[in-house]
C-alpha positions in Angstrom: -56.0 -15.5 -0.2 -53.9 -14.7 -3.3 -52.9 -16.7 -5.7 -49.6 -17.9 -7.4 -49.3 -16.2 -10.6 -46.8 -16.0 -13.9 -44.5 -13.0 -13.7 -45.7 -11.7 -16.9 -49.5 -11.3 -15.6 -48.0 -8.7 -13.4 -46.0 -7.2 -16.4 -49.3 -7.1 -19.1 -50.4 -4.7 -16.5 -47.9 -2.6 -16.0 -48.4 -1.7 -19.8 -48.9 2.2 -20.0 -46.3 2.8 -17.6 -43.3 2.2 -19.9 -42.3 -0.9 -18.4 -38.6 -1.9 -19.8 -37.6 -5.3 -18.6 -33.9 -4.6 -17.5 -33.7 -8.5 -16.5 -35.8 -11.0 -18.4 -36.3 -14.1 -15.6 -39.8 -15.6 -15.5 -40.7 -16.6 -11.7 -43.8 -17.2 -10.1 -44.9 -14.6 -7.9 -46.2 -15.6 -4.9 -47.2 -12.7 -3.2 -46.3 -8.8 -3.5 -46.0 -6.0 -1.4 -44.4 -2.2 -1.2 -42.3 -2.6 2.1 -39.4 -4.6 2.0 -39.8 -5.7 5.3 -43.4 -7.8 4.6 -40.9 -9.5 1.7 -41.2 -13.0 1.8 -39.3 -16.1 -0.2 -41.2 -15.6 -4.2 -42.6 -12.1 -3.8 -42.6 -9.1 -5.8 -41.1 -6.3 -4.5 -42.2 -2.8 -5.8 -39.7 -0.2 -5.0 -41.4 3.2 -4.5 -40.2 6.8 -3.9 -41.3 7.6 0.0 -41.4 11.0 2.0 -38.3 9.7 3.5 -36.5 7.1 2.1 -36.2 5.3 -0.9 -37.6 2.0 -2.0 -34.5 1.1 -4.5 -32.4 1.2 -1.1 -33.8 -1.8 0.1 -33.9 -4.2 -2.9 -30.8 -5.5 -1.9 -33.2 -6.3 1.6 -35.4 -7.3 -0.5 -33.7 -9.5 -2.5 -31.9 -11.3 0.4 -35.4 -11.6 1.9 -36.7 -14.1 -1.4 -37.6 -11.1 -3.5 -37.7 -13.0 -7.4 -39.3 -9.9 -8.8 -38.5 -5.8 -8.8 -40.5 -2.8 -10.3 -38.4 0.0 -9.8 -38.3 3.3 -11.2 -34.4 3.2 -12.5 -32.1 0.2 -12.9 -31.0 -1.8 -9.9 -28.5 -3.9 -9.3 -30.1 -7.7 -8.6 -29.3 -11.5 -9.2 -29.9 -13.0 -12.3 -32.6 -15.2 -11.3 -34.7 -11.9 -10.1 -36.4 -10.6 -12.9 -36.1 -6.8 -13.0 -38.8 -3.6 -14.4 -38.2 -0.3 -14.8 -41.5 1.8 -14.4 -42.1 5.2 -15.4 -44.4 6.1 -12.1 -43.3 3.4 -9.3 -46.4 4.6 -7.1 -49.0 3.6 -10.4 -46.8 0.4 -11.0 -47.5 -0.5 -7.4 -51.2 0.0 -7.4 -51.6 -1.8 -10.4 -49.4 -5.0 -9.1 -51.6 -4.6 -6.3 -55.0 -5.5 -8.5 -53.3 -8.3 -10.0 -52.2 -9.7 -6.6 -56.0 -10.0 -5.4 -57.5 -10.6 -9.1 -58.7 -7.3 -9.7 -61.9 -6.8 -7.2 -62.8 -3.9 -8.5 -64.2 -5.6 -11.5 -66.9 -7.0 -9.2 -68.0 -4.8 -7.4 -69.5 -1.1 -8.0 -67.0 1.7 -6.7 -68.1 5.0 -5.3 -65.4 7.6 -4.7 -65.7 11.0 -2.5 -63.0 13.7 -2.8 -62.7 16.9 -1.4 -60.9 18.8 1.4 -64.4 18.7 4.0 -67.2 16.2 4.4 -65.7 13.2 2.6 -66.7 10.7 6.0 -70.6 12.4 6.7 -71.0 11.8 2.9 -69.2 8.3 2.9 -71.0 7.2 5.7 -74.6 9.0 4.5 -74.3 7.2 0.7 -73.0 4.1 2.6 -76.7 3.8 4.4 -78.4 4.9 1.6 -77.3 2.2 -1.0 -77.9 -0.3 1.8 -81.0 0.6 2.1 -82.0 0.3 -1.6 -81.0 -3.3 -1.0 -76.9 -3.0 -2.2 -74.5 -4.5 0.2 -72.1 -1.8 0.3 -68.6 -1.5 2.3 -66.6 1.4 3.0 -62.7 2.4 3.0 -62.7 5.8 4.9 -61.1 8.1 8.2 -63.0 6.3 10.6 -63.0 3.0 9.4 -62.8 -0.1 7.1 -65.8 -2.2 6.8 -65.3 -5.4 4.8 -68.6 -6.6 5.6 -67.6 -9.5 8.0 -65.9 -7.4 10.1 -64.9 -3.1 10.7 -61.6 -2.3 11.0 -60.4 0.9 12.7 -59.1 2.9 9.9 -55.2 3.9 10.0 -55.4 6.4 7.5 -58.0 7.7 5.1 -56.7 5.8 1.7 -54.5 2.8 2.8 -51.9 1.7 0.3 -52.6 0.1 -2.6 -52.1 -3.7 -1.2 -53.9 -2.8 1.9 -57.0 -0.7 -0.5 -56.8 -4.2 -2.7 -57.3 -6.3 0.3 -59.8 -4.8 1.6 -61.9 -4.7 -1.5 -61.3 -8.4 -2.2 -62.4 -9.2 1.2 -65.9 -7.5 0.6 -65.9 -9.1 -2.9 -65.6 -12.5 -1.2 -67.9 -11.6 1.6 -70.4 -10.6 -0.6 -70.6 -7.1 -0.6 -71.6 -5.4 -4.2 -70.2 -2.3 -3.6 -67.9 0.0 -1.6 -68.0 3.6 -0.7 -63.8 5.3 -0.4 -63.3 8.1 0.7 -60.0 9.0 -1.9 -57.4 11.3 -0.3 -55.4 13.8 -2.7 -52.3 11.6 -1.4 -53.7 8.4 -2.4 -54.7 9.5 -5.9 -51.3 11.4 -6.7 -50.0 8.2 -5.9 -52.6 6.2 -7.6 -53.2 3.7 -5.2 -56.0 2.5 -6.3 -54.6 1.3 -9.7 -56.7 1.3 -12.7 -60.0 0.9 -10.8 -63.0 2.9 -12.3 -65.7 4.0 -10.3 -68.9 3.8 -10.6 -69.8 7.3 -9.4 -67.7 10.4 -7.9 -68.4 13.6 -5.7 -66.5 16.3 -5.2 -67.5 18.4 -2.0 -65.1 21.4 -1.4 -61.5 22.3 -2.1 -59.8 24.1 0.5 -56.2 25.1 2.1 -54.7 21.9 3.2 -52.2 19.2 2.8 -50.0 22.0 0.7 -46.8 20.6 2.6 -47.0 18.2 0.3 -48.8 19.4 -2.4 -46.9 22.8 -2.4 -50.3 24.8 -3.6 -53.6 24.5 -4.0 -53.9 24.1 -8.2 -51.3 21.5 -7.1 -53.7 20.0 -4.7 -56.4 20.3 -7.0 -55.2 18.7 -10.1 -54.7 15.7 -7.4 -58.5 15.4 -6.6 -59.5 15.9 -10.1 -57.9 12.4 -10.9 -60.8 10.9 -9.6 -62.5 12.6 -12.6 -60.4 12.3 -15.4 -58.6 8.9 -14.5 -60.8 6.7 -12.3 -64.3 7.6 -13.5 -66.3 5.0 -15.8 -67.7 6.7 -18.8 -71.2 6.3 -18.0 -70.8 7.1 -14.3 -72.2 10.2 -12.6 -69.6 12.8 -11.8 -71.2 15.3 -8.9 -70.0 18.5 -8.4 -70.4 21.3 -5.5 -71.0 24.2 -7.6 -70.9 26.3 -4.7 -67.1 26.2 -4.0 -65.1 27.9 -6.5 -62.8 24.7 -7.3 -66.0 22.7 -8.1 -66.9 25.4 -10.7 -63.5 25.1 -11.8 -63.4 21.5 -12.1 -67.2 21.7 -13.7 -66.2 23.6 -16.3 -62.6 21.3 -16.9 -65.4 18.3 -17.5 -67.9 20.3 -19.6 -68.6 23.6 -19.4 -72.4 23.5 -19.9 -72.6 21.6 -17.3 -75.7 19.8 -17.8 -76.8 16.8 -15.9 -77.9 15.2 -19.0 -75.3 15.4 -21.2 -72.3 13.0 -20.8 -68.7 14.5 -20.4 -65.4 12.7 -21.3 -65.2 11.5 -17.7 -68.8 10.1 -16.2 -72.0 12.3 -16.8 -71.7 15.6 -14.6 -74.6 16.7 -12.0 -73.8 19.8 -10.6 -75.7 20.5 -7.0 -75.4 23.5 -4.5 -77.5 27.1 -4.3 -75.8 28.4 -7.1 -78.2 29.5 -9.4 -76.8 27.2 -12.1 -76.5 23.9 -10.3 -78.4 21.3 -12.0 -79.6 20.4 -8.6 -80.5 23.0 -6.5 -80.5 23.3 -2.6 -83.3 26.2 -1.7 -85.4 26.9 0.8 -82.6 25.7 3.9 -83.6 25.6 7.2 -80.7 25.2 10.0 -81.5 25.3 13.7 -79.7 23.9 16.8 -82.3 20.5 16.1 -80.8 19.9 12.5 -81.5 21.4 9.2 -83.9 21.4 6.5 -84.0 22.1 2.4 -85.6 21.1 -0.8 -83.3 19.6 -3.6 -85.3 20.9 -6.9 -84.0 19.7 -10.5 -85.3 20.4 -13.5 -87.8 17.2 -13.1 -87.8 16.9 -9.3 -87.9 18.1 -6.1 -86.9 16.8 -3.1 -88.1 17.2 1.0 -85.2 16.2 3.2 -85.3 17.1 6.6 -81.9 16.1 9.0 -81.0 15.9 12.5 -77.9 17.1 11.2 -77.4 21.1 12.0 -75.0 23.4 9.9 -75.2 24.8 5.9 -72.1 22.8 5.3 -74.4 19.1 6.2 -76.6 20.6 4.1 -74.1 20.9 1.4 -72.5 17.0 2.5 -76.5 15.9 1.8 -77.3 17.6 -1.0 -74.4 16.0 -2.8 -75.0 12.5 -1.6 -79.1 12.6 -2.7 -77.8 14.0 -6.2 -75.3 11.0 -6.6 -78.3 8.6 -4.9 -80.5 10.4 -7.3 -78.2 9.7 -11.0 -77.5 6.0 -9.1 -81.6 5.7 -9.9 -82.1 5.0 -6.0 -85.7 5.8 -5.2 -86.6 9.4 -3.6 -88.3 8.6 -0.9 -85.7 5.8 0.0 -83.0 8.8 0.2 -85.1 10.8 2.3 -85.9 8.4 4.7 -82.2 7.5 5.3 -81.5 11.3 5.3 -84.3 11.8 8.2 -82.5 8.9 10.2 -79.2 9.9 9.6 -77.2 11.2 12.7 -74.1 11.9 11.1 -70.5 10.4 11.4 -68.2 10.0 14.8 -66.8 13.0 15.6 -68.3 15.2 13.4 -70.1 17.9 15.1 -70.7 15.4 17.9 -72.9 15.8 20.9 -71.8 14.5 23.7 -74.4 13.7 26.3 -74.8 15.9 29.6 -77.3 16.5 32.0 -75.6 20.3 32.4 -77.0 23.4 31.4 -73.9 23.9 28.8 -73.3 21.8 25.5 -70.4 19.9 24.2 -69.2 19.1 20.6 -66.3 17.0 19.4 -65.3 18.1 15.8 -62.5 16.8 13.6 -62.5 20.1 12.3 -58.1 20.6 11.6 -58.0 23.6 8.9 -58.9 26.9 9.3 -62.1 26.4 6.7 -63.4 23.4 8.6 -63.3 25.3 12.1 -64.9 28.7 10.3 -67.9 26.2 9.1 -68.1 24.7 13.0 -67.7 27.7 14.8 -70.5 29.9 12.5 -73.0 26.8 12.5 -72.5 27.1 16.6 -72.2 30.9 16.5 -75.9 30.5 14.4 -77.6 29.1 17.6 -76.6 32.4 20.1 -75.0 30.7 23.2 -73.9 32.6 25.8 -70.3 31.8 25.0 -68.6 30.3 22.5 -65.9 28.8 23.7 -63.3 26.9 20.9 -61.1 23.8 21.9 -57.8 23.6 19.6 -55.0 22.3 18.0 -53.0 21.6 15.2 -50.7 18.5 14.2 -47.5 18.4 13.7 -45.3 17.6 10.9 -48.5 19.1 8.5 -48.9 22.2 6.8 -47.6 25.0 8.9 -49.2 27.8 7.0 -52.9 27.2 8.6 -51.9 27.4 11.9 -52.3 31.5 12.5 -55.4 30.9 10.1 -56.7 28.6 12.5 -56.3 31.2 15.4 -57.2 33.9 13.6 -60.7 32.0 12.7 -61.1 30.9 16.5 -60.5 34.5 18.0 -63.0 36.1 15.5 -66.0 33.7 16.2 -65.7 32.3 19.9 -65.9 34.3 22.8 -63.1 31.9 24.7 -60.4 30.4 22.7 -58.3 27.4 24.2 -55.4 26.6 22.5 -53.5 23.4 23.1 -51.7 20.4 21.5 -53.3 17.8 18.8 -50.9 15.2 17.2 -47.6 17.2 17.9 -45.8 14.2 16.1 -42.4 14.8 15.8 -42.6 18.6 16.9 -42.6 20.5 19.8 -46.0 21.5 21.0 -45.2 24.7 22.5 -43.7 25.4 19.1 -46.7 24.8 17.2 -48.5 26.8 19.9 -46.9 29.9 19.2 -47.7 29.4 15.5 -50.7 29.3 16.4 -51.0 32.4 18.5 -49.7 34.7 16.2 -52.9 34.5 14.1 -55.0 35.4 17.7 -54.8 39.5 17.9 -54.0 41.0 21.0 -57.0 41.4 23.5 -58.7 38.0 22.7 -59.6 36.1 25.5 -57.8 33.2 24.7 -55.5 30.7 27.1 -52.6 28.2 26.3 -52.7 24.6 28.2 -50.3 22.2 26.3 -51.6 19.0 27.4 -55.0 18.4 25.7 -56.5 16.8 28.9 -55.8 19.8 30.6 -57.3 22.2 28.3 -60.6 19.7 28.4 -60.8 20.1 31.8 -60.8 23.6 31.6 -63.6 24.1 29.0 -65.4 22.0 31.0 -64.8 23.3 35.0 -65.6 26.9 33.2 -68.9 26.8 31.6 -71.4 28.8 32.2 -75.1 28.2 31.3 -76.1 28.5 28.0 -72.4 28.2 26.5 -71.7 25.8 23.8 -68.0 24.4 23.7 -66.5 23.0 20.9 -63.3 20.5 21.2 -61.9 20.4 17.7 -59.0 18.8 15.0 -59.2 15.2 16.6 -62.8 14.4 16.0 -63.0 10.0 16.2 -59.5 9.3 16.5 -58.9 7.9 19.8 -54.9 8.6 20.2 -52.6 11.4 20.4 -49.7 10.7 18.3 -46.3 11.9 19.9 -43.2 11.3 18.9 -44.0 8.5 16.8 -45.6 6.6 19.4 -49.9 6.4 19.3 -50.9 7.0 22.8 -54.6 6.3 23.8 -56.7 9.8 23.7 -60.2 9.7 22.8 -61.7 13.6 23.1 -65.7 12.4 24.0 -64.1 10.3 26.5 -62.1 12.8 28.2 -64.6 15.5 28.1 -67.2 12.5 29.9 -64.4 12.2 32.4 -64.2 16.1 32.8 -67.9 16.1 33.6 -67.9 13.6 36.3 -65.0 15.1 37.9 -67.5 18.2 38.8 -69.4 16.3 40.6 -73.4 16.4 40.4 -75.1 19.4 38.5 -76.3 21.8 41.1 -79.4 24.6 40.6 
């Protein structure tokens, strides 16, 4: 539970963000928060910029609330007895009166960051069981969930906000927990939510197409992840880098350009991993098959077995990356490949679900036109009868990957289902025909708006030996609509699709 605290603790660390004290009162702060509608009598109210509205319109709220304390990013009008801050980044000022509020918990516990556009949950959840293993109580902020140790949360989105991410981490500290695996969105560290934490350890998967309706383009996008790197990083920590996507080699070579896993950088000690010939940990001699996958991880001192139920290069990729980071962590070998040999992967990422027919099923969160191009060619790899592709895309989100998306499903599945995902605030049809525009004429493809609908039809038309993939909601188990959340769990529906046929026959 927080403490009371001096205004000016909150104000020391607000020091590298220009803070000018427009309004000199001293309260004590008895709790702090972002949203002036949490404001209660001796808070702090931190007034940040938001994709729709404006924190400085509701100090006055605020204020009338109990607000005694405002960071804002210009002057405001307030009482006198309110002390007042201006800030020159609102978002950092609010992630770093977020540490204060919970005593820092960062400082006692070890962080462990993953960034990148794919595989941030299958490695959070991978280097989650893997320092667990080697004895380190370890919780995780990620898509799927929150676990504080004590208790999981369902997760609300992948970086909370800073007094939600602060929380959370004080909750492990006091649990017991010595570490915590977060997956960190480009959102959340554009908006540096997380304060001035340092982790003990970053990777970096793969940089692709998305999110650009609010990044606006990819170097954009990417100078986002890289804060991870260059602001969050302790200098000792390993930074690990896919060397097989060209924004990893681009970001390798903006830490050092050697490159060498032995040499520190300004930001951590860089480990590079991937096939490329010049990855300080190499993947070689993959093996993929419709049973998992396969490879040796060699270094210039090592090399490593690990064998996965996992199928598909790009888990190969999300493993590789985790056993480097385990690896420069000092975590034993043969504890990594033993967790590796157990691991089945994350919900709803490339997720069986179980039949008794002579077709398969695969739930995917797959929602970019990169993701489903990995899904669909791992599938592709295993020569079904048919292919047959199960999509969507939300709403209110990048509108450019939509044609990608069908473009991508018509050249690699043989039967392409197009239908709504989390349509949001926008009309599904709508979105549909965005869609479509990338499919080319001639593909056997079929529109069914409502998502059960279009489950039940994969489903009622397989054949033997096709493999279906639903794909873009993966775990979540709503459909958002109009800004309500109504209950929608793909595996469950596609279960529900099966029994409706009745008994298998032949």
């Amino acid at each position: 539970m927080p403490q009371s605290k001096p205004f000016h603790a909150y104000l020391e660390h607000l020091a590298g963000l220009d803070p000018v004290v427009l309004n000199s009162a001293q309260p004590t702060i008895l709790g702090a928060t972002s949203d002036s509608r949490e404001v209660r009598p001796g808070w702090l109210f931190c007034a940040i910029p938001g994709s729709r509205q404006d924190g400085t319109e509701f100090v006055a709220a605020a204020v009338q609330a109990g607000a005694v304390a405002v960071v804002a990013p210009r002057p405001v009008p307030v009482p006198p007895h309110v002390a007042l801050v201006q800030v020159r980044d609102a978002y950092a000022a609010a992630g770093r009166v977020a540490e204060v509020l919970h005593d820092f918990p960062s400082r006692s516990m070890r962080l462990f960051g993953i960034t990148g556009t794919k595989g941030k949950t299958t490695c959070a959840f991978l280097l989650r069981a893997i320092l667990t293993r080697a004895g380190i109580r370890t919780g995780m902020i990620g898509t799927v969930v929150y676990d504080v140790g004590s208790r999981q949360i369902p997760a609300d989105r992948t970086t909370p906000t800073p007094f939600e991410v602060q929380a959370l981490l004080a909750e492990m500290r006091d649990t017991g927990l010595a570490a915590a695996v977060i997956e960190t969105s480009s959102h959340s560290l554009h908006q540096h939510r997380m304060g001035a934490a340092r982790f003990a350890g970053a990777l970096f998967t793969n940089l692709s197409g998305e999110h650009l309706d609010y990044h606006k383009d990819m170097n954009s996008y990417f100078e986002a992840k890289k804060l991870l790197f260059t602001e969050h990083l302790a200098p000792d920590a390993p930074a690990v880098v896919n060397l097989d996507n060209e924004w990893g080699r681009r970001l390798a070579r903006d830490l050092r350009d050697t490159g060498s896993a032995s040499q520190p950088v300004s930001h951590g000690v860089l480990a590079t991993f991937g096939v490329h010939r010049n990855a300080d940990f190499r993947t070689t001699y993959v093996r993929t098959s419709v049973t998992g996958s396969a490879f040796t991880l060699k270094s210039a001192s090592d090399r490593l077995r690990l064998p996965s139920p996992l199928m598909g290069r790009f888990n190969v990729s999300n493993i590789a990356g985790v056993a480097t980071l385990a690896l420069r962590l000092g975590i034993d070998p043969e504890t990594i490949a033993a967790v590796v040999h157990e691991f089945h992967g994350a919900p709803g990422r490339l997720q069986r679900v179980d039949t008794d027919r002579k077709f398969a099923v695969f739930v995917d969160y797959a929602h970019t036109d990169d993701a489903l191009l990995n899904v669909l060619s791992t599938l592709r790899a295993l020569k079904p009868k048919r292919l047959v592709a199960v999509f969507g895309c939300g709403g209110n989100r990048d509108r450019t990957k939509r044609p990608r998306m069908g473009r991508v499903a018509a050249e690699l599945a043989d039967v392409v289902i197009v239908t709504s995902d989390n349509p949001r605030d926008e009309d599904p049809r709508e979105i549909i025909r965005e869609i479509e525009a990338g499919i080319p004429p001639g593909t056997a493809s079929h529109v069914a708006v409502d998502r059960r609908e279009a489950i039940r039809l994969a489903v009622r038309d397989a054949r033997p030996g096709d493999l279906i993939v639903i794909a873009g909601k993966g775990h979540e188990d709503y459909q958002e609509i109009k800004g309500e959340k109504f209950p929608f769990d793909d595996t469950c529906e596609v279960r529900t699709a099966l029994t409706e046929l009745g008994s298998p026959t032949g």
